[in-house]
N, CA, C and O atoms as a GROMACS GRO file, in nm:
protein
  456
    1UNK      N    1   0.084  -0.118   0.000
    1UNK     CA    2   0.000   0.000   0.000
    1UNK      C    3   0.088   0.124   0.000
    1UNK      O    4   0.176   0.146   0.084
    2UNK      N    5   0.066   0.183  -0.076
    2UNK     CA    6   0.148   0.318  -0.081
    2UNK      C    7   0.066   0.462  -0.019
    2UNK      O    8  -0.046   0.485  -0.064
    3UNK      N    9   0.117   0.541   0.069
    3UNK     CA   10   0.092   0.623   0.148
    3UNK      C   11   0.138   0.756   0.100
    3UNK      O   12   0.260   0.757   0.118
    4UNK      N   13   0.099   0.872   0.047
    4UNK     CA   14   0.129   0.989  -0.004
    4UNK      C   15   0.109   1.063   0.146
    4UNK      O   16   0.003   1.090   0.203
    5UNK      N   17   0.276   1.092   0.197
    5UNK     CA   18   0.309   1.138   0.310
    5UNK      C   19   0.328   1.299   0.283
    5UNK      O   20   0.343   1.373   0.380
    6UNK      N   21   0.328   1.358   0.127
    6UNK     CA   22   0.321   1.489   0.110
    6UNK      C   23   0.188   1.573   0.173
    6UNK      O   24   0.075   1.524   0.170
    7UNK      N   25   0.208   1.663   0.211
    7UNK     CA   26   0.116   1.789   0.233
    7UNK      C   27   0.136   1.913   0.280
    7UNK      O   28   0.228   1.956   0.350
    8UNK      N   29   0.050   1.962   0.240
    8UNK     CA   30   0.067   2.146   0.279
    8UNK      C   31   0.028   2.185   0.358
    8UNK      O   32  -0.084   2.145   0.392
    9UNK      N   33   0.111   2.310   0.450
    9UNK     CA   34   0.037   2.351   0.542
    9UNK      C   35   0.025   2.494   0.563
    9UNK      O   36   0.134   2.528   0.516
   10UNK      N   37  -0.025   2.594   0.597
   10UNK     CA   38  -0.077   2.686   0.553
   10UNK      C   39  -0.132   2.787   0.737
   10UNK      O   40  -0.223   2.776   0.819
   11UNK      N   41   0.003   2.888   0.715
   11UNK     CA   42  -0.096   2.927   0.887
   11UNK      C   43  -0.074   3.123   0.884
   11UNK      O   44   0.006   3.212   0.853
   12UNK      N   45  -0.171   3.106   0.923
   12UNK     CA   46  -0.174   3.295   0.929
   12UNK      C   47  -0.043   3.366   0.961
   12UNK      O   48   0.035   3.296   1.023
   13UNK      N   49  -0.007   3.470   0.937
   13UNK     CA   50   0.063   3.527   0.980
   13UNK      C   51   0.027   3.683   1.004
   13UNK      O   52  -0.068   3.731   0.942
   14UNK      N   53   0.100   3.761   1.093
   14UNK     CA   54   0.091   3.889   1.172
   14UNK      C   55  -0.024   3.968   1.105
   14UNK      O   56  -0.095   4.044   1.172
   15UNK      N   57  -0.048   3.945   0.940
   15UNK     CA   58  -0.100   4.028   0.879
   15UNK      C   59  -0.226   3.976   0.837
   15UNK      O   60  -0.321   4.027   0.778
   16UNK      N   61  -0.210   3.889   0.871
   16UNK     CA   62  -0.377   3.825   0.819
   16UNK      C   63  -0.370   3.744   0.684
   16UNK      O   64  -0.471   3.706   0.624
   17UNK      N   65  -0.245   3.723   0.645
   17UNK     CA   66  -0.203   3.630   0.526
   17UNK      C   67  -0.195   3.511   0.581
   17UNK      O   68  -0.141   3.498   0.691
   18UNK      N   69  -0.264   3.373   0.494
   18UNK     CA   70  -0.177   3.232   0.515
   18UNK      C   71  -0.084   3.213   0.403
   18UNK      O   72  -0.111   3.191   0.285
   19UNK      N   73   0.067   3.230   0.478
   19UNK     CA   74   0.177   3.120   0.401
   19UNK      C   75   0.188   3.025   0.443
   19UNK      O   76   0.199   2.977   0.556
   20UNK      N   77   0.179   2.958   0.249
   20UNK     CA   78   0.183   2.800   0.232
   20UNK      C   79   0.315   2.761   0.247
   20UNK      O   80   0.397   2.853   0.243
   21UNK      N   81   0.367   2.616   0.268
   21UNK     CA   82   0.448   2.554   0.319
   21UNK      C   83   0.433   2.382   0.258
   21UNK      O   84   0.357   2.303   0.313
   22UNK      N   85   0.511   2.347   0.149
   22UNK     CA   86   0.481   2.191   0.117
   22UNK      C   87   0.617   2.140   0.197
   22UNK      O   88   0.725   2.195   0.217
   23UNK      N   89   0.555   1.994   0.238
   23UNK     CA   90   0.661   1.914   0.303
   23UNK      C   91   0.610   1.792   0.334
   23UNK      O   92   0.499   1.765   0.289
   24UNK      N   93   0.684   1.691   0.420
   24UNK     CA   94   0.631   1.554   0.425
   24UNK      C   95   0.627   1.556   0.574
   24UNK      O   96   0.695   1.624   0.650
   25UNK      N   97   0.487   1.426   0.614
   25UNK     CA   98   0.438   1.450   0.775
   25UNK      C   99   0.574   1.397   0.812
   25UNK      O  100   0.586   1.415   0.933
   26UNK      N  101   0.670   1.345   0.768
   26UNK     CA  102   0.807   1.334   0.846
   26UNK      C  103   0.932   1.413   0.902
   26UNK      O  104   1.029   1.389   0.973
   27UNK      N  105   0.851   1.574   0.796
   27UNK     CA  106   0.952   1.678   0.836
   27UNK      C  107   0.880   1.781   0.906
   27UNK      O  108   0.934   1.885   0.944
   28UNK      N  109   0.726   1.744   0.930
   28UNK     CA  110   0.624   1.864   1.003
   28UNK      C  111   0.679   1.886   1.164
   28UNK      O  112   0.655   1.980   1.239
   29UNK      N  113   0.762   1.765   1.187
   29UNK     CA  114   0.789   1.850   1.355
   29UNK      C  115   0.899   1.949   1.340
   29UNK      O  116   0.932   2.009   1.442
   30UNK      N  117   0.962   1.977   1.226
   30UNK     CA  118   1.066   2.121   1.225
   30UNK      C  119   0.951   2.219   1.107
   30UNK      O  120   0.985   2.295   1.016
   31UNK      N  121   0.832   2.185   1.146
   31UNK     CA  122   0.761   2.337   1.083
   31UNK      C  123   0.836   2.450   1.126
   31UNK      O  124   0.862   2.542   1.049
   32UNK      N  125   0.882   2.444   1.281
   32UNK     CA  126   0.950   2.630   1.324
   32UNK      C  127   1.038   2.638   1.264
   32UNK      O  128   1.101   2.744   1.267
   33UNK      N  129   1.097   2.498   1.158
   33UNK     CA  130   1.248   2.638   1.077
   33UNK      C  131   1.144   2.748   1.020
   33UNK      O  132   1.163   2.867   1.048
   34UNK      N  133   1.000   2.696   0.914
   34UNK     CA  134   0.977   2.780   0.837
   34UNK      C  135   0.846   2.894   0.870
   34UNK      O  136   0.793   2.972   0.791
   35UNK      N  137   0.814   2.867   1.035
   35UNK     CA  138   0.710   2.947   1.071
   35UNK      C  139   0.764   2.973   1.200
   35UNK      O  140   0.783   2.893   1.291
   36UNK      N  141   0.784   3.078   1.197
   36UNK     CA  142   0.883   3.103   1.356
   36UNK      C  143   0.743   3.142   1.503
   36UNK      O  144   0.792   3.158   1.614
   37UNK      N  145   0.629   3.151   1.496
   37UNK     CA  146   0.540   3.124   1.585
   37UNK      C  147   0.497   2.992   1.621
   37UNK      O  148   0.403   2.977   1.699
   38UNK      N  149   0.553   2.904   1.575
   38UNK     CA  150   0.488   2.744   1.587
   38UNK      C  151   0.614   2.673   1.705
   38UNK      O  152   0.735   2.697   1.706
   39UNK      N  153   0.567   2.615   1.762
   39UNK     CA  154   0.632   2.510   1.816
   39UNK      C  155   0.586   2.370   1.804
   39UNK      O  156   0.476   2.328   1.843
   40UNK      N  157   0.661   2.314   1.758
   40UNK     CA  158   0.611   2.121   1.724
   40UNK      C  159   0.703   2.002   1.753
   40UNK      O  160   0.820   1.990   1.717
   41UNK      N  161   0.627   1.911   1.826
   41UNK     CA  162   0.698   1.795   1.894
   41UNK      C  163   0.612   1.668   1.890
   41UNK      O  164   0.489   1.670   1.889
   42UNK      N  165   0.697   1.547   1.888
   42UNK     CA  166   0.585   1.427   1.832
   42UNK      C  167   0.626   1.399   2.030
   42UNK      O  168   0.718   1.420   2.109
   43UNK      N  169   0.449   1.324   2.027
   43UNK     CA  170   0.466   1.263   2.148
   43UNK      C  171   0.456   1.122   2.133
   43UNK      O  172   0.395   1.087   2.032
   44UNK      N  173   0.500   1.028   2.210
   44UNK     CA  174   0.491   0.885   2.173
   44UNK      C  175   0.495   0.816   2.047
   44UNK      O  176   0.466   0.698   2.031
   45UNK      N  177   0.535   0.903   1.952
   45UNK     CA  178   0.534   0.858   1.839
   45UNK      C  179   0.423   0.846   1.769
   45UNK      O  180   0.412   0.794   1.658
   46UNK      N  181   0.338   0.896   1.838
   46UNK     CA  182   0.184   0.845   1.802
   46UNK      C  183   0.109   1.008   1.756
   46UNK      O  184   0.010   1.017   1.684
   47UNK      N  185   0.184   1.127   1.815
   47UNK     CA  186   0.088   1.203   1.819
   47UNK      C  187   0.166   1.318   1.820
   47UNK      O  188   0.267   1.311   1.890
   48UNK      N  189   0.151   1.401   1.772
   48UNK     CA  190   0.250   1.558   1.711
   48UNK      C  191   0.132   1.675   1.814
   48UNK      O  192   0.014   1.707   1.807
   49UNK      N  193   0.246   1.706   1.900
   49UNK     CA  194   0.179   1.851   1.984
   49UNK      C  195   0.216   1.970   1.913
   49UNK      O  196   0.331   1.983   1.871
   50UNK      N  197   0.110   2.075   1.894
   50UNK     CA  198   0.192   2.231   1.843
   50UNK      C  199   0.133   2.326   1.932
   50UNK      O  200   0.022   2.306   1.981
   51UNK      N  201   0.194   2.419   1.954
   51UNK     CA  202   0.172   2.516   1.963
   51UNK      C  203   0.210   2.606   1.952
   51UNK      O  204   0.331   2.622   1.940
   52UNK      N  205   0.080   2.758   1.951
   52UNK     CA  206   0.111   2.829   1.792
   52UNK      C  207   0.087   2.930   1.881
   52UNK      O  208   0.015   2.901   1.976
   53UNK      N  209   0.136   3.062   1.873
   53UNK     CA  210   0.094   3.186   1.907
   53UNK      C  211   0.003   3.240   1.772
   53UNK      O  212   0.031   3.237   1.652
   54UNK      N  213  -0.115   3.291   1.842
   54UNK     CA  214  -0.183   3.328   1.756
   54UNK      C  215  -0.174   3.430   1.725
   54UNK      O  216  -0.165   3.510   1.818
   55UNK      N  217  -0.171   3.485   1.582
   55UNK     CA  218  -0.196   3.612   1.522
   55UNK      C  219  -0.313   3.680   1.518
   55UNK      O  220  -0.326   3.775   1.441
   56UNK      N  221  -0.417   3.636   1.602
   56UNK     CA  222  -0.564   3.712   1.570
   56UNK      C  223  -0.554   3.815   1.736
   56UNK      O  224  -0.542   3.933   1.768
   57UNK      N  225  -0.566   3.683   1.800
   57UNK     CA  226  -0.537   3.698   1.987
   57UNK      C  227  -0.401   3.737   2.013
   57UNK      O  228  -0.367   3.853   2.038
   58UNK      N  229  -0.358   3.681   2.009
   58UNK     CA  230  -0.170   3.655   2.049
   58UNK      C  231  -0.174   3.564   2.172
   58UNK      O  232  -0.074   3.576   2.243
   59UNK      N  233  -0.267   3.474   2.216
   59UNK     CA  234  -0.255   3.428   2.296
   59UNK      C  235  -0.150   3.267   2.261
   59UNK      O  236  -0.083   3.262   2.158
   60UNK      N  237  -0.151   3.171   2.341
   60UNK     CA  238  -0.069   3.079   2.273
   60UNK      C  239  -0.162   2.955   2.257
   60UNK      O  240  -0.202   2.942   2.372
   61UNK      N  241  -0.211   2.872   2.195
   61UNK     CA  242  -0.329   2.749   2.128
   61UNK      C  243  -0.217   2.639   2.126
   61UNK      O  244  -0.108   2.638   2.070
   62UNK      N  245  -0.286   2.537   2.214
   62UNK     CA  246  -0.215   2.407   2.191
   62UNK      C  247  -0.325   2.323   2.135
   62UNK      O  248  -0.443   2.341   2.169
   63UNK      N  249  -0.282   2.222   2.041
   63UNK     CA  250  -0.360   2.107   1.976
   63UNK      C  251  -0.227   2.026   1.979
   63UNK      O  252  -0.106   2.046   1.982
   64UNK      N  253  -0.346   1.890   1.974
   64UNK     CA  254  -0.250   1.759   1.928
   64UNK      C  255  -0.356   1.691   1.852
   64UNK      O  256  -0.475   1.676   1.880
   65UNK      N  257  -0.288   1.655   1.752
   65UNK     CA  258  -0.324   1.542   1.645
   65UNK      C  259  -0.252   1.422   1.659
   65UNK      O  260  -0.136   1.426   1.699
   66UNK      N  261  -0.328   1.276   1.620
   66UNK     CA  262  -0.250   1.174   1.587
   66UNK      C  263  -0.200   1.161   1.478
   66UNK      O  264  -0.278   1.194   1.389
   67UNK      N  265  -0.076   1.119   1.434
   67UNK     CA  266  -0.068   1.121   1.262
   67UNK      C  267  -0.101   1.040   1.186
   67UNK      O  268  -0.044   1.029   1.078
   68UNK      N  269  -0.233   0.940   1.233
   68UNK     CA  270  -0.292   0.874   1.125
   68UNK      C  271  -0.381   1.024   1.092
   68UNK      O  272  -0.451   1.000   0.994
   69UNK      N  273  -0.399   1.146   1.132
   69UNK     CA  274  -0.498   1.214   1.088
   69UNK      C  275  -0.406   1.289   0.972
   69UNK      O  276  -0.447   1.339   0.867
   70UNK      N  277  -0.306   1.283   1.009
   70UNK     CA  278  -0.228   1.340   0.874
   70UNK      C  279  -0.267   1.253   0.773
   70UNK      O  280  -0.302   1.305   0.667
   71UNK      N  281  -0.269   1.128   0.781
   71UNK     CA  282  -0.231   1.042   0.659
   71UNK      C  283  -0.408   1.011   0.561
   71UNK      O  284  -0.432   0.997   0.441
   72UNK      N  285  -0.516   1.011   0.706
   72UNK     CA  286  -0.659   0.973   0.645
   72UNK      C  287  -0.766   1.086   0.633
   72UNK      O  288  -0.872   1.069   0.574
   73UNK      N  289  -0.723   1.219   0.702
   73UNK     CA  290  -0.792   1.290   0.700
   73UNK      C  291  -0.771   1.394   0.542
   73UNK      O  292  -0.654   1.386   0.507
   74UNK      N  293  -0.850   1.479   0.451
   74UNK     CA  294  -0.794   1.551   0.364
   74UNK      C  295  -0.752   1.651   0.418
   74UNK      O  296  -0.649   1.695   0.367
   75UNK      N  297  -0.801   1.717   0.523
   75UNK     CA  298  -0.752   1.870   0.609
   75UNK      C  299  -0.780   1.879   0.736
   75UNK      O  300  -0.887   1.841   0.785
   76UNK      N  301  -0.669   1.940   0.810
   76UNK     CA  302  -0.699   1.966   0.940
   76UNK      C  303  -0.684   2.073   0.957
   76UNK      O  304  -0.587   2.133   0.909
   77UNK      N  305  -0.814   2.154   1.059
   77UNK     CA  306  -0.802   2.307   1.034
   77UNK      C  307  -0.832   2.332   1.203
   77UNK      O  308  -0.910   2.280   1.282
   78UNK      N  309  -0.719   2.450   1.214
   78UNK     CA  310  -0.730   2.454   1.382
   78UNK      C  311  -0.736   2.626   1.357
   78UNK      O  312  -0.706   2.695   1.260
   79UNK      N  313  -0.795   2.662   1.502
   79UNK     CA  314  -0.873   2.808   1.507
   79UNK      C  315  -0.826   2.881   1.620
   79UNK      O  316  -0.763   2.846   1.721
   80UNK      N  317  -0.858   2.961   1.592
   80UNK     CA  318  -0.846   3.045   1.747
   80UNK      C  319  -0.951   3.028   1.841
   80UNK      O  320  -1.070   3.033   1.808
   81UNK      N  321  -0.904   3.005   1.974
   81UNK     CA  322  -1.018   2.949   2.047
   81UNK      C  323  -1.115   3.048   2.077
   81UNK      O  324  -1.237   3.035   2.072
   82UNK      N  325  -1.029   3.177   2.118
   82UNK     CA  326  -1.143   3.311   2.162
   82UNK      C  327  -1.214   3.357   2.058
   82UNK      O  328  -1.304   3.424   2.108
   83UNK      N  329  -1.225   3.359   1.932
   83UNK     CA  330  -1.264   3.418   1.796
   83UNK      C  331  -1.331   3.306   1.748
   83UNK      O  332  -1.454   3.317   1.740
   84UNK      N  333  -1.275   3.189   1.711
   84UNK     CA  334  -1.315   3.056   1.593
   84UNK      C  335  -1.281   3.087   1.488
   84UNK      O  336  -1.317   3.016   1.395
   85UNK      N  337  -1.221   3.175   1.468
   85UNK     CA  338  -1.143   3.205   1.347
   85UNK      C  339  -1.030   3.129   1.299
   85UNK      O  340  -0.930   3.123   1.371
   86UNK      N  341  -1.033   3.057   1.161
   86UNK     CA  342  -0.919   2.939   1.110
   86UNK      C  343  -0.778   3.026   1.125
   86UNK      O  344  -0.783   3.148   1.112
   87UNK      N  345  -0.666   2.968   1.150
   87UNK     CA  346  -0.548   2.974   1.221
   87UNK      C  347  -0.485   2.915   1.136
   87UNK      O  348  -0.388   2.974   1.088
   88UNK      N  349  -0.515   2.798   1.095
   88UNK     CA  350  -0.398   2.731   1.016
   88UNK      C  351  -0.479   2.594   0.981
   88UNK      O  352  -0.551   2.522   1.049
   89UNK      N  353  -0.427   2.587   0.812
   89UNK     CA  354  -0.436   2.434   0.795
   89UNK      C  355  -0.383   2.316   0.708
   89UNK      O  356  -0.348   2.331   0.591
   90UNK      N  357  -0.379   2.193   0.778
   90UNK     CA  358  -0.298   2.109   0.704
   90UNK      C  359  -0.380   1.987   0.640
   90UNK      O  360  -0.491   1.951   0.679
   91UNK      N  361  -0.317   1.935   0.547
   91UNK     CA  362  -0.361   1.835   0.466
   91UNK      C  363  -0.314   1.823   0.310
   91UNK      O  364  -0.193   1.820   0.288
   92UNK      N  365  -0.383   1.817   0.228
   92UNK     CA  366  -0.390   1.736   0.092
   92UNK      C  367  -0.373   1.914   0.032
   92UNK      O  368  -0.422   2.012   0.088
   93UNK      N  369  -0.286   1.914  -0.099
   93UNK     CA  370  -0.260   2.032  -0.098
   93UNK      C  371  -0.342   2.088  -0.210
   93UNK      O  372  -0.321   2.198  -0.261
   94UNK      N  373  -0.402   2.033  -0.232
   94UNK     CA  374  -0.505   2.088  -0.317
   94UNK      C  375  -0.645   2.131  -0.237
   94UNK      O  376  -0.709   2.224  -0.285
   95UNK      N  377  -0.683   2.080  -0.140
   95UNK     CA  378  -0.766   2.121  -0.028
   95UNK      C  379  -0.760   2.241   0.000
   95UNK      O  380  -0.833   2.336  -0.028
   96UNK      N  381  -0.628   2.225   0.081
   96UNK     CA  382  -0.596   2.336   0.143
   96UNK      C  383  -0.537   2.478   0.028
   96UNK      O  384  -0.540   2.588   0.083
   97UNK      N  385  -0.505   2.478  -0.064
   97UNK     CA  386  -0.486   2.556  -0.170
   97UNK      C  387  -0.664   2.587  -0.170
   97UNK      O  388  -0.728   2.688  -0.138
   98UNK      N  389  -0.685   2.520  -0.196
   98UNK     CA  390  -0.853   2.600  -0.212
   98UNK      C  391  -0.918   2.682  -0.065
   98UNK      O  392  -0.986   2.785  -0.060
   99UNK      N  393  -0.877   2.606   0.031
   99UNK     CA  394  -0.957   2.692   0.100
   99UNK      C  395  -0.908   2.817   0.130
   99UNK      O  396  -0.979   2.901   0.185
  100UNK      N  397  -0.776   2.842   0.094
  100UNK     CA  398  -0.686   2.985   0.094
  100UNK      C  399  -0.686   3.042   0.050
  100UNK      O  400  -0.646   3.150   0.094
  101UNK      N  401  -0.743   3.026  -0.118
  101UNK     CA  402  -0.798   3.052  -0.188
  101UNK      C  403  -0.905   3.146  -0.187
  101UNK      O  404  -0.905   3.254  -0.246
  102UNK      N  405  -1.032   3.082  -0.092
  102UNK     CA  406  -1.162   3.116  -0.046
  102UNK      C  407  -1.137   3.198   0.034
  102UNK      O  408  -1.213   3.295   0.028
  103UNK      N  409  -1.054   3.205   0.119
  103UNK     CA  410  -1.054   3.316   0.237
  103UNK      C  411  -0.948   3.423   0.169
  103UNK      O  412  -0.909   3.520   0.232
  104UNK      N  413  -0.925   3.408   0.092
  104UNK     CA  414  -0.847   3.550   0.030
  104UNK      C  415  -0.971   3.648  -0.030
  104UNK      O  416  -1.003   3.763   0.001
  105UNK      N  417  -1.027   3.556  -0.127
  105UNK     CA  418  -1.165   3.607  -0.202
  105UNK      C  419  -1.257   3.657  -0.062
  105UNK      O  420  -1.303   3.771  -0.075
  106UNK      N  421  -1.279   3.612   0.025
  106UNK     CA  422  -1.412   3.646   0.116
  106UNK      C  423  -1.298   3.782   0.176
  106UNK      O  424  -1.330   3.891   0.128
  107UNK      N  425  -1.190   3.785   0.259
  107UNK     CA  426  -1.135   3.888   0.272
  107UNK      C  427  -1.149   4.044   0.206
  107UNK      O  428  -1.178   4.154   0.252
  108UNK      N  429  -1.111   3.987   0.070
  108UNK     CA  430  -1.157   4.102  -0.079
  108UNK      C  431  -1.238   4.154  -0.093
  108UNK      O  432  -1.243   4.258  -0.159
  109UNK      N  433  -1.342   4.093  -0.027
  109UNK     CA  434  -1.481   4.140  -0.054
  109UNK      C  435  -1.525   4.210   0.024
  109UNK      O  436  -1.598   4.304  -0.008
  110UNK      N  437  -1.476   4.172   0.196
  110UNK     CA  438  -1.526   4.203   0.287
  110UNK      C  439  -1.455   4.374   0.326
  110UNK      O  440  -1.498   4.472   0.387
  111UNK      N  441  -1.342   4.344   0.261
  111UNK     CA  442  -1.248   4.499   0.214
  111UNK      C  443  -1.325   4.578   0.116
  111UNK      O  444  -1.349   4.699   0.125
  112UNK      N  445  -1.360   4.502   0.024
  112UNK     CA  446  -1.438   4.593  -0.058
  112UNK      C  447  -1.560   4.671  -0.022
  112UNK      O  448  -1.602   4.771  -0.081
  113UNK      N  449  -1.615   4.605   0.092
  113UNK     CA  450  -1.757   4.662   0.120
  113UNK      C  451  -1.710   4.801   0.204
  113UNK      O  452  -1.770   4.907   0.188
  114UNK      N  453  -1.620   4.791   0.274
  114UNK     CA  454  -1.575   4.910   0.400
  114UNK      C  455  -1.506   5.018   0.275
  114UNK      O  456  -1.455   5.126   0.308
   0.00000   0.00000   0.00000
């Protein structure tokens, strides 16, 4: 059985932009070379902790995923807890290309109206 361990991940930054990021779930626990608000560590081998200072709050959001959710899920999308506002997300990179996509366009618009 062959396992497509590629995916993208995609997390806000200061300005209200998500930069994308391709890589394999084997190199996602050094996400902080390329997102310097993240911290990431596998626990038991079973399960990847992050946590992220948020750019909406600035407060700091911990999640843990198992990494079969990397491998079966198409996207995982984590939020700010005080807001519910998406934060960041990972998965299948065409997913997640779209939904960044969508929130650029709804942004645009929502600029456009003010």
């Amino acid at each position: 059985m062959l396992v497509n361990t590629l995916i993208t991940a995609a997390f806000k930054d200061s300005f209200g932009r998500y930069i994308l990021k391709r890589l394999t779930i084997f190199e996602f626990t050094n996400i902080s070379l390329y997102f310097e608000n993240i911290e990431c560590s596998k626990i038991n081998n079973k399960e990847i902790r992050m946590s992220i200072e948020c750019p909406i709050c600035g407060e700091c959001h911990n999640y843990i995923y198992n990494l079969d959710d990397f491998i079966k899920r198409s996207m995982i999308i984590g939020g700010c807890e005080k807001l519910g506002l998406p934060i960041f997300f990972i998965g299948n990179s065409k997913k997640v290309e779209d939904k960044v996509n969508k929130y650029k366009e709804i942004t645009r618009e929502i600029y456009a109206m003010i």
